[in-house]
VOVO-777206 format. One line per field, with one value per residue (C-alpha): residue number from 0; x, y, z; residue in three letters. Coordinates in Angstrom, 2 decimals, decimal comma. Layout:
REM VOVO-777206
seq <- c(NUM; ...)
u <- c(X; ...)
v <- c(Y; ...)
w <- c(Z; ...)
type <- c(ALA; ...)
***
This chain:
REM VOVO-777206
seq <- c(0; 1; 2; 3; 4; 5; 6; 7; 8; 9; 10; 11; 12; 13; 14; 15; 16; 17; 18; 19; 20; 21; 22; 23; 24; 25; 26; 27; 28; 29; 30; 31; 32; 33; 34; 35; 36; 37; 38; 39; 40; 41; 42; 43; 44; 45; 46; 47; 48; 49; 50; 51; 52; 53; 54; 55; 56; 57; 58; 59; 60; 61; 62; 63; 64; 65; 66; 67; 68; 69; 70; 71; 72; 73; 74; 75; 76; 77; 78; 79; 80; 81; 82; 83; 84; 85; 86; 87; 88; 89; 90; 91; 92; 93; 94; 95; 96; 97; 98; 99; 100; 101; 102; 103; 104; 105; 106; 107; 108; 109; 110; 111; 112; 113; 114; 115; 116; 117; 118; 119; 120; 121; 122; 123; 124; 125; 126; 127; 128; 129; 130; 131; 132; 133; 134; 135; 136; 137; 138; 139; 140; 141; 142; 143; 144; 145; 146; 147; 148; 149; 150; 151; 152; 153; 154; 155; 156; 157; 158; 159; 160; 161; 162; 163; 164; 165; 166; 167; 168; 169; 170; 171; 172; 173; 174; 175; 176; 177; 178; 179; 180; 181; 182; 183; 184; 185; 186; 187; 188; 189; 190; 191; 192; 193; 194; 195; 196; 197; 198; 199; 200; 201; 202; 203; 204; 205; 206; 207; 208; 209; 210; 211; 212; 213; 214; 215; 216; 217; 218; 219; 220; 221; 222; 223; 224; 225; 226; 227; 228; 229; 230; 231; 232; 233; 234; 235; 236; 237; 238; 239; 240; 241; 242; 243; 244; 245; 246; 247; 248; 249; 250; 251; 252; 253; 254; 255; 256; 257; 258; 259; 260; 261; 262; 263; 264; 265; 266; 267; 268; 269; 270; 271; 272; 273; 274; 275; 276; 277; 278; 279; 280; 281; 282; 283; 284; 285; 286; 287; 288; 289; 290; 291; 292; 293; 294; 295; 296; 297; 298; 299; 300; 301; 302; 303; 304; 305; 306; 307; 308; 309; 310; 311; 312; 313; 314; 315; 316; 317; 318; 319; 320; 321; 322; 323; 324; 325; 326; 327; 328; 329; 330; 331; 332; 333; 334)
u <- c(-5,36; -6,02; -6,74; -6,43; -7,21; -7,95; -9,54; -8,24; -9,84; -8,11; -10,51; -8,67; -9,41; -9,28; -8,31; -11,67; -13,59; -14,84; -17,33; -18,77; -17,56; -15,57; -13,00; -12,26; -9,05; -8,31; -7,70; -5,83; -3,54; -4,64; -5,53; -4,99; -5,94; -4,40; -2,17; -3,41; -2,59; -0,27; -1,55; 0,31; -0,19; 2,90; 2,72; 4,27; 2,61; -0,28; 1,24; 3,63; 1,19; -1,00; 2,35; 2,52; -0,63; -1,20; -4,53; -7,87; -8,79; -8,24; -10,18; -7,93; -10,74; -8,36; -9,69; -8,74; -10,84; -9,58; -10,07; -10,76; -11,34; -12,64; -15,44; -14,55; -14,40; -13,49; -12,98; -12,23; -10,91; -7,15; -7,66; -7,18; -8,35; -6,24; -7,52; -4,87; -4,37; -4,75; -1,98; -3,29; -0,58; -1,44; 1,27; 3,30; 2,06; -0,30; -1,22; -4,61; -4,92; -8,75; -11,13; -11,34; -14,71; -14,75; -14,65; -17,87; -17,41; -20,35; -19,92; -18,19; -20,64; -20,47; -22,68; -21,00; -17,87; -17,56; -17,35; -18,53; -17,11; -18,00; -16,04; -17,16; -14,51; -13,90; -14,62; -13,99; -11,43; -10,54; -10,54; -14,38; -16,19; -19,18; -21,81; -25,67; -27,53; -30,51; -32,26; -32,45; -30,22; -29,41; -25,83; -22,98; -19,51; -17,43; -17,09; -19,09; -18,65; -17,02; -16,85; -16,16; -18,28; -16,04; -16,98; -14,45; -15,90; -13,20; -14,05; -12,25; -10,16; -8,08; -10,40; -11,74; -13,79; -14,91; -17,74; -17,90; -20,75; -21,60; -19,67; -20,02; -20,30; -17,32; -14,59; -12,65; -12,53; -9,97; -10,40; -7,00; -7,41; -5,68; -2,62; -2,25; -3,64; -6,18; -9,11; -12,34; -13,43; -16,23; -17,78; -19,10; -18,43; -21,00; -19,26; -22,31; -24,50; -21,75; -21,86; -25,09; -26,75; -24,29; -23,30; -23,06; -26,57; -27,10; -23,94; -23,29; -22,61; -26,14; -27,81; -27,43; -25,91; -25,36; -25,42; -21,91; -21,47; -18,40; -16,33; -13,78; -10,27; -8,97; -6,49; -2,44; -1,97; -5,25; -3,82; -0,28; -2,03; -4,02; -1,31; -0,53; -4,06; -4,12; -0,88; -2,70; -4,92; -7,43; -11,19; -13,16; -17,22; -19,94; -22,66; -25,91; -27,18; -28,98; -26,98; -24,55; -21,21; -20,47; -22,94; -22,32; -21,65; -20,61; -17,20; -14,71; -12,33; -11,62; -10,35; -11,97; -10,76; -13,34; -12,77; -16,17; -19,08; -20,11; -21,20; -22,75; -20,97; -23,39; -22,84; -25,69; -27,87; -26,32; -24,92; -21,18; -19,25; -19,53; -16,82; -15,62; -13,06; -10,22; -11,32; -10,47; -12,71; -12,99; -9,59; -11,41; -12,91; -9,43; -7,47; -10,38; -12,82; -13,19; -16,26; -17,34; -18,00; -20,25; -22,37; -21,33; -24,27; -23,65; -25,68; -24,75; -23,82; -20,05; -16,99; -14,65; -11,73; -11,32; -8,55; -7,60; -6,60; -3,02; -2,43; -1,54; 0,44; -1,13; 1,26; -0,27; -4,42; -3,90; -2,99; -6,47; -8,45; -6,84; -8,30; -11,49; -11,93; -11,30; -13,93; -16,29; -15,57; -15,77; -19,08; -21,43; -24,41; -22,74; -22,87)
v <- c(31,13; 28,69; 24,82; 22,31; 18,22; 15,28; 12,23; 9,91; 6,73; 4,29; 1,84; -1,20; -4,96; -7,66; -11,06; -13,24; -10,41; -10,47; -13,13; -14,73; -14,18; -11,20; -13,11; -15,02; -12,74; -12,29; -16,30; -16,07; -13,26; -10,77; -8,53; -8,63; -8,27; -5,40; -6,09; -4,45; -0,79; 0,02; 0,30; 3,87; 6,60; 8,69; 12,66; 10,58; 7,59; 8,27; 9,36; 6,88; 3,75; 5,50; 5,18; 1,78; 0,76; -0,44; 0,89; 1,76; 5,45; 7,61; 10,43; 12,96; 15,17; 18,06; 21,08; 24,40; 26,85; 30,08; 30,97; 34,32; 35,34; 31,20; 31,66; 30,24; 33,21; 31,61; 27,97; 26,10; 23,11; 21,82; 18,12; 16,04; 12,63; 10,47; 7,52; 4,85; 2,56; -0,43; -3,37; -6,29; -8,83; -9,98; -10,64; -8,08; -5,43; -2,99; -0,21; 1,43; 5,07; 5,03; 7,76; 10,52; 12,21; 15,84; 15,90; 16,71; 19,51; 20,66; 24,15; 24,09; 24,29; 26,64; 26,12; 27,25; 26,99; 23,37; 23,17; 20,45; 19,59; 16,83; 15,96; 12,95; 11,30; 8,26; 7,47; 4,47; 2,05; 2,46; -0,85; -2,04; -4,34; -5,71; -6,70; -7,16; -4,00; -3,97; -1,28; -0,02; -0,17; -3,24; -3,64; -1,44; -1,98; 0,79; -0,04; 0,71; 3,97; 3,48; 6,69; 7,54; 10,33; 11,60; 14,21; 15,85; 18,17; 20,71; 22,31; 25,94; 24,26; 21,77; 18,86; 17,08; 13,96; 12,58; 9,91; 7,38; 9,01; 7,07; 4,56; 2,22; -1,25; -2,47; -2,00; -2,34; 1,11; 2,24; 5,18; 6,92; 9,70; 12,85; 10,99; 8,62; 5,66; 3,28; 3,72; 2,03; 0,27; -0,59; -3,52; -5,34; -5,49; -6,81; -7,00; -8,30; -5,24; -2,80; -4,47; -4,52; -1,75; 1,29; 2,99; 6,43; 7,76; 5,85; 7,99; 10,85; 12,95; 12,20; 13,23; 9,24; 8,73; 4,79; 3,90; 3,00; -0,34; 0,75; -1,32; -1,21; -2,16; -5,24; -5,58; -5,45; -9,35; -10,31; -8,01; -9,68; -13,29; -13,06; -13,67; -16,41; -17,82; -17,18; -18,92; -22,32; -22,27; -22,01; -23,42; -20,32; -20,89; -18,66; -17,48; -16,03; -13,49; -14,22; -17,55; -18,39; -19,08; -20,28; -21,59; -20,43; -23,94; -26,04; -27,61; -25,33; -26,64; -24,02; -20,59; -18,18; -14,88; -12,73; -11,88; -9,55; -8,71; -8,28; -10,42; -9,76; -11,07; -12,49; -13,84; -15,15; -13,70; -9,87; -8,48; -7,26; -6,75; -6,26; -8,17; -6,49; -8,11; -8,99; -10,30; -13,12; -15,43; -18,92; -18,27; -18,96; -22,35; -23,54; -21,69; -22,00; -24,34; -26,25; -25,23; -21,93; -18,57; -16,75; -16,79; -15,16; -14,55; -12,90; -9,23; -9,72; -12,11; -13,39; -14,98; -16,11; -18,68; -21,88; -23,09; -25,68; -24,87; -26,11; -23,63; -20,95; -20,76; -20,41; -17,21; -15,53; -16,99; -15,92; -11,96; -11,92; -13,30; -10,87; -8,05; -9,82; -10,12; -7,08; -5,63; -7,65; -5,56; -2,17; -3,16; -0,23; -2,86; -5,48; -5,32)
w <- c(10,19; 7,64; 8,57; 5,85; 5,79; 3,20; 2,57; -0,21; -1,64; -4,02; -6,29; -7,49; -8,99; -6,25; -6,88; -8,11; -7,94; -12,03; -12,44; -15,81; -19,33; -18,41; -16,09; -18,93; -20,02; -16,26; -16,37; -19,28; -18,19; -20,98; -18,40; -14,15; -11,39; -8,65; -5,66; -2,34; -2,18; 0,74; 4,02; 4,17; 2,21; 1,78; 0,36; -3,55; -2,93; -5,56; -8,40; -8,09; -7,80; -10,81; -12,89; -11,89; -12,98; -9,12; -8,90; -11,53; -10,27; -6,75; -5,68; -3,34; -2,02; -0,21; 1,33; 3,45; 5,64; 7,00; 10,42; 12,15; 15,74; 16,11; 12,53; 9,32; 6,87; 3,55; 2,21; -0,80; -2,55; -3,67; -4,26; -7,41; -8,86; -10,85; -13,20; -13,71; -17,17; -18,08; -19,20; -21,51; -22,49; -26,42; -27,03; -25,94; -23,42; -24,59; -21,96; -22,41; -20,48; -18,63; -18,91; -16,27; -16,20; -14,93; -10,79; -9,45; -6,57; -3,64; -2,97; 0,62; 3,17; 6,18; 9,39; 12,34; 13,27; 10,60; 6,82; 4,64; 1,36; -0,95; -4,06; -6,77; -9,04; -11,73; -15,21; -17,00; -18,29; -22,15; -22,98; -24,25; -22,41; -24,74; -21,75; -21,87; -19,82; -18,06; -20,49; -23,62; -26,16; -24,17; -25,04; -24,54; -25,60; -23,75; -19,91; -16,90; -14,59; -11,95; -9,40; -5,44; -3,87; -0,17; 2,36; 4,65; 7,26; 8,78; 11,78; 13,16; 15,97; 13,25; 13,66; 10,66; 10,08; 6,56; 4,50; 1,97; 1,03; -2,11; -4,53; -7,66; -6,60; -8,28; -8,03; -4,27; -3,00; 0,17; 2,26; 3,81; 6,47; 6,41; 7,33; 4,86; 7,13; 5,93; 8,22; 5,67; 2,86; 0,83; 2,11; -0,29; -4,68; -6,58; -10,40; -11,86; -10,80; -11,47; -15,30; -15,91; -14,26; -14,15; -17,32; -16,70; -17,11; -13,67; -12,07; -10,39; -13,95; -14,37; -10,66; -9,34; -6,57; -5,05; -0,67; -0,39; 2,33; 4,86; 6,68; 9,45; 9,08; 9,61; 11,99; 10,83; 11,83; 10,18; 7,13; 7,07; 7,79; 4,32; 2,67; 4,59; 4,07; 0,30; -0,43; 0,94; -1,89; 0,12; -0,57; -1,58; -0,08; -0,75; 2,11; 1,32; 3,16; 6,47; 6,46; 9,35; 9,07; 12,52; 15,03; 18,55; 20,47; 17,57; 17,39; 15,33; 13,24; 10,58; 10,41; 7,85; 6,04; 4,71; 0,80; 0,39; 2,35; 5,96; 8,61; 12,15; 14,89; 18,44; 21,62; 23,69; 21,20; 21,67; 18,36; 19,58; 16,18; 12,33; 10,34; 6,44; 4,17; 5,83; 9,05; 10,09; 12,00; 13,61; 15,48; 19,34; 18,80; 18,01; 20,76; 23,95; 24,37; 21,02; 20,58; 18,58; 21,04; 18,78; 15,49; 12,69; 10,25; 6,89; 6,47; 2,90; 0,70; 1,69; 0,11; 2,22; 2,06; 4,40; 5,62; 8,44; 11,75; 11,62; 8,63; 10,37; 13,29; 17,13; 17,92; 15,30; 15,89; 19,70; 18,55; 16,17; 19,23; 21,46; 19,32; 18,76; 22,45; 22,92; 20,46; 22,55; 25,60; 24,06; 22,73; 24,55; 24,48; 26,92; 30,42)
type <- c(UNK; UNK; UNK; UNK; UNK; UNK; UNK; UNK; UNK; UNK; UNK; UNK; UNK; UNK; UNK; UNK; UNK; UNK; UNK; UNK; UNK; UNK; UNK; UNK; UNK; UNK; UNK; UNK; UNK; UNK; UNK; UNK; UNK; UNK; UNK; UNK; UNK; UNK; UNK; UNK; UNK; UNK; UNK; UNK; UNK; UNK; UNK; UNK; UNK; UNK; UNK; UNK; UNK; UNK; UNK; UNK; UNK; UNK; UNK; UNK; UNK; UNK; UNK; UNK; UNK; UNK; UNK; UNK; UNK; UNK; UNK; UNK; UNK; UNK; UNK; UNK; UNK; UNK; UNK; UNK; UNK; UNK; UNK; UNK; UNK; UNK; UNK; UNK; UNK; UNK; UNK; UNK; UNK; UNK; UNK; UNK; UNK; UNK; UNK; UNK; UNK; UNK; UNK; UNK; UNK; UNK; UNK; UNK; UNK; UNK; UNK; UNK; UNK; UNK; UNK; UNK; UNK; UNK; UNK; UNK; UNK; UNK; UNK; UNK; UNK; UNK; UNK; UNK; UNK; UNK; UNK; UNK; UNK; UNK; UNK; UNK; UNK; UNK; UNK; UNK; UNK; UNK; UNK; UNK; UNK; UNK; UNK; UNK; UNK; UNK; UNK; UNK; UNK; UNK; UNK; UNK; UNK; UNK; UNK; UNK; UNK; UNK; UNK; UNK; UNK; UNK; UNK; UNK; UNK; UNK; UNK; UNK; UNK; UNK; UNK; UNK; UNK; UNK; UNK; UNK; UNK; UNK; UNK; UNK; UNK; UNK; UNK; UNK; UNK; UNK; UNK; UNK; UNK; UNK; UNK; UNK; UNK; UNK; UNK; UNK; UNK; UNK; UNK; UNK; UNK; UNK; UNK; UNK; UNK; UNK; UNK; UNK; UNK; UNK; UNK; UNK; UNK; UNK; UNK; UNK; UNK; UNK; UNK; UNK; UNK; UNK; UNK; UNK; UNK; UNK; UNK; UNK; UNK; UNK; UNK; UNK; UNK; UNK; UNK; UNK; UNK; UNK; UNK; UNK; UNK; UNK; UNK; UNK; UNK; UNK; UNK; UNK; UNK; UNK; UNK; UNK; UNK; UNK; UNK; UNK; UNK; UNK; UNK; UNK; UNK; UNK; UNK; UNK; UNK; UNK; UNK; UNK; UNK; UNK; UNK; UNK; UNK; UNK; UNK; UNK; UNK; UNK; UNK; UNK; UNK; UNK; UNK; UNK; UNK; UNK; UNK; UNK; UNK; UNK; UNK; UNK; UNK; UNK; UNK; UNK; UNK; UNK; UNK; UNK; UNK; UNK; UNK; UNK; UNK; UNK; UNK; UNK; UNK; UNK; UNK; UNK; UNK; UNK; UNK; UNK; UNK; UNK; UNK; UNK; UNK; UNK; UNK; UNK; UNK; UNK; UNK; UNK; UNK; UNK; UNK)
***
């Protein structure tokens, strides 16, 4: 009998997420940023957003085993990667194909009745991007690597589980499950790192491999209230790491919606939650007592966007506390 699963991850360009001199064309709409992937993969969906220029490179790792008498007797690999282009308006539009490097592949491991496989892919945009490195020569002019390293683990009754085992810090990167449901993503991009530091000798073609930062999945009414918040023009506030962001006890007043980087949620001291990009915090000050009911401290450095409290409408603030509460419950810590 053979078993089969996947494990998909989509890298793409956030808004505000290129800093310095090489935003500059973003601003000027010679290049642009990416709209959110879907929140759904469907068995088209990727060829059809890499036509559309919706995304900057996927990595489909795929795998089977076969299955006799309960042992896995065989396995191997039927996955793909796909590296989108690029559009740049001079004018008129002038799309640039990116640079696929050759997938990287683990020979499947067996132990017991699970198999492991882990599959690397990327490469680079075509268009040149003149930056200052952080060794010799010093300069480069073709873009940085930019790569996604998965492992999917099959096991002989069906069951499969998978990694973000390693990733470039820039861009975004999604994770979809077997099912085409976004279950993860990268916590955290750093595009001044990524532009600086990782050309490809410092990549997985070259024996490097980089600690991804994974983070849960936002709720779908903190996804679908984004939007909402982003279309205030909201203020955008930076928070260093080991800074708070809310003070357990102080009066609230504004809601905030993570853009990058994680935070640690406590109450009464207790650490009961990690927040990624796309939470949405702030909401229980506002609906309860007034006052905040935790402390959110940043792990990393955060961006986030502020709004006021009236922005967004109670209905909707009462559903992301609901879940939050209920994260607070599940936490195995609390008594």
């Amino acid at each position: 009998m053979q078993r089969q699963s996947s494990v998909t991850s989509i890298s793409w360009i956030p808004s505000e997420a290129m800093t310095g001199l090489m935003r500059v064309p973003m601003d000027l709409g010679i290049g642009h940023y990416d709209d959110p992937p879907p929140d759904h993969l469907g068995a088209d969906d990727l060829a059809s957003l890499c036509a559309s220029d919706r995304f900057r490179f996927a990595n489909r790792l795929s795998a089977w085993i076969d299955v006799e008498d309960g042992k896995i007797v065989d396995a191997g690999y039927d996955g793909e990667a796909l590296v989108g282009s690029t559009t740049a308006k001079i004018g008129m539009p002038i799309t640039i194909a990116g640079v696929s490097f050759p997938v990287l592949r683990s020979d499947p491991r067996i132990e017991g009745d699970t198999a492991r496989f882990e599959q690397t892919a990327g490469g680079r945009t075509g268009v040149p991007m003149p930056r200052r490195i952080d060794h010799s020569p010093y300069v480069r002019v073709t873009a940085p690597t930019a790569w996604t390293t998965l492992a999917l683990t099959i096991s002989a009754d069906g069951s499969s589980s998978f990694d973000l085992v390693g990733a470039s810090p820039f861009p975004r990167h999604w994770v979809y499950d077997s099912t085409g449901e976004l279950v993860a993503k990268s916590g955290l991009i750093d595009f001044k790192e990524w532009a600086r530091t990782h050309d490809h000798d410092r990549s997985p073609w070259h024996d490097y491999e980089r600690t991804a930062l994974v983070a849960q999945v936002e709720s779908e009414v903190e996804r679908e209230l984004s939007h909402t918040v982003m279309s205030t023009k909201p203020r955008i506030i930076g928070v260093e790491e080991g800074d708070r962001l809310i003070e357990q006890g102080e009066p609230g007043g504004a809601i905030y919606l993570i853009l990058d980087g994680m935070l640690e949620v406590q109450v009464d001291g207790d650490p009961v939650a990690e927040l990624g990009p796309g939470a949405i915090v702030g909401e229980r000050a506002i609906l309860e007592t007034g006052k905040a009911t935790a402390t959110v401290t940043a792990k990393t450095p955060v961006r986030a966007a502020q709004i006021p409290a009236d922005a967004i409408d109670r209905d909707e603030l009462e559903k992301v506390a609901s879940r939050h509460r209920r994260e607070e419950d599940e936490e195995p810590n609390r008594e």
